[in-house]
C-alpha positions in Angstrom: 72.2 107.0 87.6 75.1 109.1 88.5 78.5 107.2 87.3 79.8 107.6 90.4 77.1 105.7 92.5 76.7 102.9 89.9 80.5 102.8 90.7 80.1 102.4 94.1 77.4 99.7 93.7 79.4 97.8 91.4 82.6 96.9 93.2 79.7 97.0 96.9 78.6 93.8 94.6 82.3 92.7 94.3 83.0 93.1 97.8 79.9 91.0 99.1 80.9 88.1 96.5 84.7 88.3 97.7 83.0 88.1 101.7 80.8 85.2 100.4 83.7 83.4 98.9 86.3 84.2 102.0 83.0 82.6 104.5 82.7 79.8 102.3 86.7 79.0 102.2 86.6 79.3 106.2 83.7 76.9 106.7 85.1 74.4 103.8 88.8 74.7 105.1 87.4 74.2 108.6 89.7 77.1 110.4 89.5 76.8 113.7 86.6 73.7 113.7 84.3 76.6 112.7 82.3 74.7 110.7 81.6 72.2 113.8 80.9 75.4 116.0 78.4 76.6 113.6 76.7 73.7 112.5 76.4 72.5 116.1 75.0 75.1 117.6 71.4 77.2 117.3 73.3 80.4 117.1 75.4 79.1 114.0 73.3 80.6 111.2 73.2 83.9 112.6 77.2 83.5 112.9 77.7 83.0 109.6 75.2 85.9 108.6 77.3 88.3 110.7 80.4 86.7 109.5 79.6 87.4 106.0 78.1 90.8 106.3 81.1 92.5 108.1 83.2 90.5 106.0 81.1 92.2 103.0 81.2 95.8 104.4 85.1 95.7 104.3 85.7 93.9 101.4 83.3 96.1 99.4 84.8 99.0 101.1 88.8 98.5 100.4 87.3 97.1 96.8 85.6 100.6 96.4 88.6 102.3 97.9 91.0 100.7 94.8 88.7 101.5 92.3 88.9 105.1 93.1 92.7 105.3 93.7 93.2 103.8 90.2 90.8 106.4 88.7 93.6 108.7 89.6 95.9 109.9 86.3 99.6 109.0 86.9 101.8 111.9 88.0 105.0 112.3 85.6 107.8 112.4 88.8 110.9 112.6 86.3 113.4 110.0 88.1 112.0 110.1 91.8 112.1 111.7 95.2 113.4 115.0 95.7 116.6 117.0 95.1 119.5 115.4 96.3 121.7 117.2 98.9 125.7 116.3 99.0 126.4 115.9 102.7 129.2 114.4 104.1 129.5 113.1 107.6 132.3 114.1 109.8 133.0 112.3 113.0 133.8 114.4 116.6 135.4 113.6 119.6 133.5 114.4 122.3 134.8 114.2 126.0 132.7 112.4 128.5 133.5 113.4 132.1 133.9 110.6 134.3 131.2 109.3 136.6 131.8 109.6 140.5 132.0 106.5 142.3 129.5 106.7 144.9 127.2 108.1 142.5 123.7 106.0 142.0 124.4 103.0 139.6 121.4 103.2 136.6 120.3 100.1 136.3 120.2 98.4 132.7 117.5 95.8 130.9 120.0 93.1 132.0 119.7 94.2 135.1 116.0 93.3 135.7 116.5 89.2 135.0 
């Protein structure tokens, strides 16, 4: 088997286990009375089957998704980010003509309450 794909089936496996741990700390924690609303109800089974299957399919998928981005060698950066340009800031006066007085008023958010 290809190293990649027993990979992938390796941390799949992780991923489901995580789901089946995360289900079973929702029903034992009781979040949000789910374990009333499943254990009360003829759909509840089939709730905690979906529950744990899309649980699994993400799990498994950001577990797969670490594995590879660790796989990846570490890039030598030196110190970090990019060259450093030396700017300085200057402030200018800028003149603002005045507004007409029978001009439209805009109105502000304060204005709404």
């Amino acid at each position: 088997m290809p190293k990649l794909v027993s990979l992938y089936i390796r941390h799949v496996l992780i991923g489901f286990a995580l789901a089946a741990l995360f289900v079973a700390g929702l029903l034992w924690l009781n979040v949000g009375n789910l374990w009333h609303l499943v254990t009360h109800t003829s759909a509840g089974p089939l709730a905690v089957f979906l529950l744990f299957m899309f649980n699994g399919i993400v799990f498994s998928g950001v577990q797969f998704g670490i594995a590879i981005v660790r796989m990846a060698e570490p890039e030598d950066r030196g110190r970090g980010g990019g060259k450093r340009m030396a700017v300085q800031l200057q402030t200018v006066a800028v003149q603002v003509p005045p507004e007409p007085r029978d001009a439209p008023r805009q109105r502000g958010f304060d204005d709404f309450s």
